[in-house]
C-alpha positions, 0 to 999 in steps of 0.5 A, spaced: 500 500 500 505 504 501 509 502 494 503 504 491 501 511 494 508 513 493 507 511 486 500 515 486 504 522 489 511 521 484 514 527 479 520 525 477 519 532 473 519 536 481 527 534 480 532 537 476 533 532 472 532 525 470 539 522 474 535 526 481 529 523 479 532 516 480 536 518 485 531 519 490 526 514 487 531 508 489 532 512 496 525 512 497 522 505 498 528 503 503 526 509 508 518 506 506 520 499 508 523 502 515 518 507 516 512 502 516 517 496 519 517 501 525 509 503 526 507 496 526 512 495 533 510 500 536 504 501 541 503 508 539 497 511 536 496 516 531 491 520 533 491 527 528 496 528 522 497 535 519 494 539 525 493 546 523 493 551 529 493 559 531 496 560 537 494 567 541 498 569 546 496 575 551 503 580 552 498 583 559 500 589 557 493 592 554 496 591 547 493 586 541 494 577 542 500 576 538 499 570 534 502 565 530 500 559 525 503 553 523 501 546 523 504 539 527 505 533 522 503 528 527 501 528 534 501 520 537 497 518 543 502 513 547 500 507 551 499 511 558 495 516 555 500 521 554 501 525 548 507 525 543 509 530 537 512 527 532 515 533 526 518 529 520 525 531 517 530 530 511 538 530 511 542 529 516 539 527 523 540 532 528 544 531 536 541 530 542 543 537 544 540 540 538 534 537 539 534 538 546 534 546 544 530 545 538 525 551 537 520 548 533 518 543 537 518 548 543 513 552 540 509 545 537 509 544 547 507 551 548 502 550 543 499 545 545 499 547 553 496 553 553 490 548 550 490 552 541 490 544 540 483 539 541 484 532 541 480 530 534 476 525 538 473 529 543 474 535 541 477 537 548 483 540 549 489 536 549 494 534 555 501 537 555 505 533 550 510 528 555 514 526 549 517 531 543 520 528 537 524 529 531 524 522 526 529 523 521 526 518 515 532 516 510 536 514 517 530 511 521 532 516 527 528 517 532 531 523 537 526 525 543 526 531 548 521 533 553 520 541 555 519 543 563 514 549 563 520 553 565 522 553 559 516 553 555 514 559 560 521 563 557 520 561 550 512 565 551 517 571 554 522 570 547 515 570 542 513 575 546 519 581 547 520 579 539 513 581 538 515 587 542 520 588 538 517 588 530 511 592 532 516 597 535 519 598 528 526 597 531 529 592 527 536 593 528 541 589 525 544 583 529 550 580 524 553 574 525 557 569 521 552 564 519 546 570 519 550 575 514 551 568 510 544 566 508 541 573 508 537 576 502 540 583 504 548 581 504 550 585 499 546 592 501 547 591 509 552 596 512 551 592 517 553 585 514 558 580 517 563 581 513 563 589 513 563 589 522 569 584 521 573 589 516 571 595 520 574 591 527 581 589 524 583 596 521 581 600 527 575 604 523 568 605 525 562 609 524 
């Protein structure tokens, strides 16, 4: 069946060209094989795919929510009850501390508590998610992490002062190395990595 879904959704024309095409076709069905080998072990259910959300945070200060939306690739109901997010990646798998700091699945946790998510079921609010994970598919990796309210508590208070921030109109510049490289704005930032580097090395400022 999965042979004949991927059959269903393939374009080879989505590729650069045909060596690609064929390339990721002969990647894909092994990472299918693993995929399916590791949802018949697990006792696990899948309880919503694809789940779209709108989160409201209040800034107590008299001024409008801020919002924002995206939308969680799986949420799992595990054996005990308990909830577990799910997000799909492809390329390499990322370390233990990397997903422990992952900003993405910190959102997906604090969306999930502050309840903007109900449970497909009974249309109630979900419980706070136990386990947050990130599964690595030609790999077959599958590496967890959990949030404390602490720490989903001081990501609410990040969202909320860079909120402050874009509201204010302050959009100073904030150069790094690995910034500056993907910036659409290289090449007209004074501001840039490269100019802040020149700047120090001959002693000139502005």
């Amino acid at each position: 069946m999965l042979r004949d879904a991927l059959a269903e959704v393939w374009r080879p024309t989505a590729y650069v060209d045909s060596m690609a095409a064929e390339h990721y076709r002969t990647r894909s069905e092994p990472a299918l094989r693993r995929f399916y080998e590791r949802e018949v072990s697990t006792l696990s259910r899948a309880a919503d795919f694809e789940v779209g959300f709108t989160l409201e945070l209040d800034p107590r200060d008299g001024a409008e929510p801020v919002r924002f939306t995206g939308f969680i690739d799986r949420i799992d109901r595990l054996p005990d009850g308990s909830i577990e997010i799910i997000d799909y990646k492809t390329g390499r798998p990322k370390t233990q501390y990397q997903v422990d700091s992952d900003e993405q699945l910190t959102a997906y946790a604090l969306t999930v508590r502050e309840g903007a998510v109900r449970d497909p079921d009974t249309g109630e609010r979900l419980p706070r998610a136990s386990r947050l994970t990130l599964y690595f598919t030609e790999t077959d990796q599958a590496i967890s992490t959990t949030r404390t309210d602490e720490e989903l508590d001081a990501y609410r208070d990040k969202v909320l002062a860079l909120a402050a921030r874009i509201r204010s109109g302050h959009f100073a510049a904030t150069p790094t190395s690995s910034r500056c490289r993907s910036c659409d704005y290289r090449r007209i930032c004074p501001s840039r990595w490269g100019e802040v580097r020149t700047k120090a090395s001959t002693g000139c400022g502005s």
